[in-house]
C-alpha positions as semicolon CSV with decimal commas, in nm:
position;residue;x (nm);y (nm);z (nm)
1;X;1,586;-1,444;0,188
2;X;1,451;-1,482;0,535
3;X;1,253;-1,152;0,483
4;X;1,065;-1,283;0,187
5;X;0,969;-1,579;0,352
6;X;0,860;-1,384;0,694
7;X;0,627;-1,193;0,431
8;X;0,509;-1,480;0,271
9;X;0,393;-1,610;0,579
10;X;0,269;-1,315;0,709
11;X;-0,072;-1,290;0,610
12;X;-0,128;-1,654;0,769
13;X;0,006;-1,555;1,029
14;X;-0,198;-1,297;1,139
15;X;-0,573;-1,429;0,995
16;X;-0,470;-1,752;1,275
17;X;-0,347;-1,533;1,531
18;X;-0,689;-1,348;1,523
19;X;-0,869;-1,706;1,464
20;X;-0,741;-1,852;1,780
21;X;-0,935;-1,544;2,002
22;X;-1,305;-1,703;1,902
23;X;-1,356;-2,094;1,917
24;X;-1,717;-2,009;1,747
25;X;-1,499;-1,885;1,383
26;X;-1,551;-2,077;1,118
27;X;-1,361;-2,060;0,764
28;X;-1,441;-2,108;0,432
29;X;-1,388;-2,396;0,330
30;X;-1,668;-2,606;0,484
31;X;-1,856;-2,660;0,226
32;X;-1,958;-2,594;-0,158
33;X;-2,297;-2,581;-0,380
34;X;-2,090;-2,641;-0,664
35;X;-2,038;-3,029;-0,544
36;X;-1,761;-2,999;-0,316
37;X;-1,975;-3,032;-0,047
38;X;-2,226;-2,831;0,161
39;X;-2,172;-2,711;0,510
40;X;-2,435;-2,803;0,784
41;X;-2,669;-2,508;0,879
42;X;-2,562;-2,547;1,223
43;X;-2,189;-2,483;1,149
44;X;-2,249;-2,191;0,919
45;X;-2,178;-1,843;1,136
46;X;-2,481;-1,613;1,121
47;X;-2,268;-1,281;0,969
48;X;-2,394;-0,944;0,998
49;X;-2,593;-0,786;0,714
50;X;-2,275;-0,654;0,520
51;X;-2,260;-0,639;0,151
52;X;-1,971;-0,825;-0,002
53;X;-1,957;-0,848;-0,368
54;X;-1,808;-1,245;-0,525
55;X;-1,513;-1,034;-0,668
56;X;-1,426;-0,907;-0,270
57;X;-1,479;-1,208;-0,132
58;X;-1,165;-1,321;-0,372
59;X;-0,971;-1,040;-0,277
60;X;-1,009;-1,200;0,087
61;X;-1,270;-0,971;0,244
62;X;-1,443;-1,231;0,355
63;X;-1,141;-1,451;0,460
64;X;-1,054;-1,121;0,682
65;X;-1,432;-1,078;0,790
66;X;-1,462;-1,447;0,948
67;X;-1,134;-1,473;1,119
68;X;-1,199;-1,204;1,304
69;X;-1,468;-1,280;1,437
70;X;-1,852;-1,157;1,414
71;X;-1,862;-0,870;1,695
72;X;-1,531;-0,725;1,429
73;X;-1,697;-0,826;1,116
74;X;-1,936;-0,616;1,143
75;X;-1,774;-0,278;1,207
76;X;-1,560;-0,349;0,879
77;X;-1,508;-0,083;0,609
78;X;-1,376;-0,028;0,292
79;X;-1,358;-0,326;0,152
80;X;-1,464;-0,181;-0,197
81;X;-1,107;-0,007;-0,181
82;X;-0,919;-0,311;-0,119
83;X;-1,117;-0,463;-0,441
84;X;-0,965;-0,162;-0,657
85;X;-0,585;-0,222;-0,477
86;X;-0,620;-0,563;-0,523
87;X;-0,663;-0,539;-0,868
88;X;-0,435;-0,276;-0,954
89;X;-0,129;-0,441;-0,755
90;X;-0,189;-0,787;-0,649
91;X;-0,333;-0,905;-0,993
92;X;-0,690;-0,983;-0,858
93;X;-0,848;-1,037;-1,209
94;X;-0,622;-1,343;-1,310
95;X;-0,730;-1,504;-0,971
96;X;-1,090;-1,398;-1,044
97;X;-1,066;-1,622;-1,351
98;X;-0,953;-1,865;-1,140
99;X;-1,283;-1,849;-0,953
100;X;-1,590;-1,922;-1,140
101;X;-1,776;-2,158;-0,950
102;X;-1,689;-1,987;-0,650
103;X;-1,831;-1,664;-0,793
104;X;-2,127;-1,803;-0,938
105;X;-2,212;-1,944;-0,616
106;X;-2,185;-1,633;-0,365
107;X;-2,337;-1,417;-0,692
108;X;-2,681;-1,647;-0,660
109;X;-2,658;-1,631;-0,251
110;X;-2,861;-1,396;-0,078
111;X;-2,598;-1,408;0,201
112;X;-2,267;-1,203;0,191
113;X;-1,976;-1,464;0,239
114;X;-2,206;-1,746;0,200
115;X;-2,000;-2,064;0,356
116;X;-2,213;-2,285;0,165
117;X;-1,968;-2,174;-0,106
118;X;-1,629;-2,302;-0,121
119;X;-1,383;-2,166;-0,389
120;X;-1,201;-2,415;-0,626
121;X;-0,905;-2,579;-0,566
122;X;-0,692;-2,307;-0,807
123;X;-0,892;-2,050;-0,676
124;X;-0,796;-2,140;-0,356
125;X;-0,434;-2,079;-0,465
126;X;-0,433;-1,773;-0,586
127;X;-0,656;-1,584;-0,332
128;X;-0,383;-1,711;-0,120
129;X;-0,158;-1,531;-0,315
130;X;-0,359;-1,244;-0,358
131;X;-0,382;-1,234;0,030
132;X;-0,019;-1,218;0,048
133;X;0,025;-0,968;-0,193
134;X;-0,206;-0,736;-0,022
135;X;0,010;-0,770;0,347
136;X;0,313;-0,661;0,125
137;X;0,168;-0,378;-0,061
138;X;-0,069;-0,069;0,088
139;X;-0,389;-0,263;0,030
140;X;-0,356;-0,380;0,391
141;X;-0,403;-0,040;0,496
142;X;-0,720;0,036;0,250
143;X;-0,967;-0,130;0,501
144;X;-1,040;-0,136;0,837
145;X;-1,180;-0,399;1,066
146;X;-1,022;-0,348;1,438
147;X;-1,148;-0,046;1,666
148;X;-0,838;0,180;1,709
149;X;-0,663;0,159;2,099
150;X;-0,532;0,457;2,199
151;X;-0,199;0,369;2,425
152;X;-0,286;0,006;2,372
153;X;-0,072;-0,319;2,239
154;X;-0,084;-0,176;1,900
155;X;0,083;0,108;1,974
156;X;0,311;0,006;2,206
157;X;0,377;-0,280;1,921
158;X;0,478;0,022;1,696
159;X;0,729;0,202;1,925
160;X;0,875;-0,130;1,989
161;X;0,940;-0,219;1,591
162;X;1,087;0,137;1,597
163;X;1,377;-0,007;1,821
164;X;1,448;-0,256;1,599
165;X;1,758;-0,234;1,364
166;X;1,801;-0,250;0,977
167;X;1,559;-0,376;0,771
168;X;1,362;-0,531;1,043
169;X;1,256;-0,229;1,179
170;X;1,036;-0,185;0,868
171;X;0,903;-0,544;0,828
172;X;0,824;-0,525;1,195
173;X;0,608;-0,193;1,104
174;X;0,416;-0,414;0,822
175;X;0,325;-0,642;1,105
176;X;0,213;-0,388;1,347
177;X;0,010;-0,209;1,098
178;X;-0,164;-0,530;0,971
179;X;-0,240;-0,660;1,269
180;X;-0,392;-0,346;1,396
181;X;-0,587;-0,296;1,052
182;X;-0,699;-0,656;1,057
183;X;-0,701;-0,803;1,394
184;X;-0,653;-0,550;1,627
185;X;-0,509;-0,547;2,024
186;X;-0,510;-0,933;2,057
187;X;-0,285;-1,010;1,784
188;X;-0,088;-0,685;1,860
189;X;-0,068;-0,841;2,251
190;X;0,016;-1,160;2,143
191;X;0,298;-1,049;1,877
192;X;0,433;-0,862;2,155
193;X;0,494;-1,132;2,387
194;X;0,696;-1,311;2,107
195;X;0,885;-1,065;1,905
196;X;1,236;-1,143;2,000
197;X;1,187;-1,479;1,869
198;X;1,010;-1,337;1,511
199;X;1,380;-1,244;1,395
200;X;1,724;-1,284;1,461
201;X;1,875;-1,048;1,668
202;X;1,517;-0,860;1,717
203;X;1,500;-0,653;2,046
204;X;1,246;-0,792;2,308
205;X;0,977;-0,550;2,452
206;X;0,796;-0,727;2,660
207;X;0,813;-0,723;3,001
């Protein structure tokens, strides 16, 4: 059904949406000490002193962290509670056996999201999955990494996905409430600008 694949591909979605604001992001997946290879030190982001424990890091705190870039980063919260949501709905503890070497790495790094760590090729599989699960449940809304707008694109992305008919009207909410949790005014902006083409028969509102 073309709602389950819009949600599939939400998560994505968004996480690129916020990428393409900051040419300086990098991802995870530059390098490994577990022999999949290293990342330079020049290409590894300096991140803010945040705490993020190997088990959030799979449930994609760190994922959400470095594609939003550093001045976001480090303003996020709650991260422990999308740990506890992960696990209770998106099945975070099969993926974290998935993960070993991944683990092991960050757990011996002195550095929260270390990108000289690169997760395994099934554990890159199923924190994908894990990500997705946590657009479509409530875990998206359990942490918090963009600065609220009052009157801004977010909002104004919300009372437009309350014109929207039938079911879209809610899967448009999901949208504007991740990308306000996550990303914030850009990717509300930018959704915005292309939301009559994001469904069929969706209602335009921008001008």
């Amino acid at each position: 059904m073309y709602c389950k694949q819009w949600h599939a591909a939400l998560a994505a979605w968004v996480v690129l949406l916020a990428a393409c604001g900051d040419d300086d992001v990098s991802t995870m997946d530059g390098g490994s000490r577990s022999g999949q290879g290293v990342a330079s030190d020049a290409s590894a982001p300096k991140l803010p002193h945040i705490v993020i424990t190997p088990y959030q890091a799979v449930a994609s705190a760190c994922v959400f962290g470095l594609s939003l870039g550093r001045d976001h980063f480090d303003e996020c919260t709650g991260f422990d509670k999308l740990e506890a949501c992960a696990r209770r709905q998106c099945d975070l503890d099969s993926c974290i056996a998935q993960c070993p070497q991944y683990i092991e790495c960050l757990a011996a790094s002195s550095t929260s999201c270390d990108t000289n760590c690169a997760p395994e090729n099934d554990c890159i599989t199923c924190m994908s999955q894990v990500t997705n699960c946590e657009f479509k449940s409530t875990c998206i809304g359990t942490f918090q990494c963009a600065k609220p707008v009052a009157n801004g694109y977010c909002d104004e992305l919300r009372a437009c996905c309350m014109l929207q008919g039938d079911d879209w009207s809610t899967d448009c909410m999901l949208i504007a409430e991740a990308a306000a949790t996550t990303s914030g005014e850009m990717s509300c902006q930018q959704f915005l600008a292309v939301i009559d083409q994001a469904h069929p028969g969706a209602v335009p509102c921008n001008q």
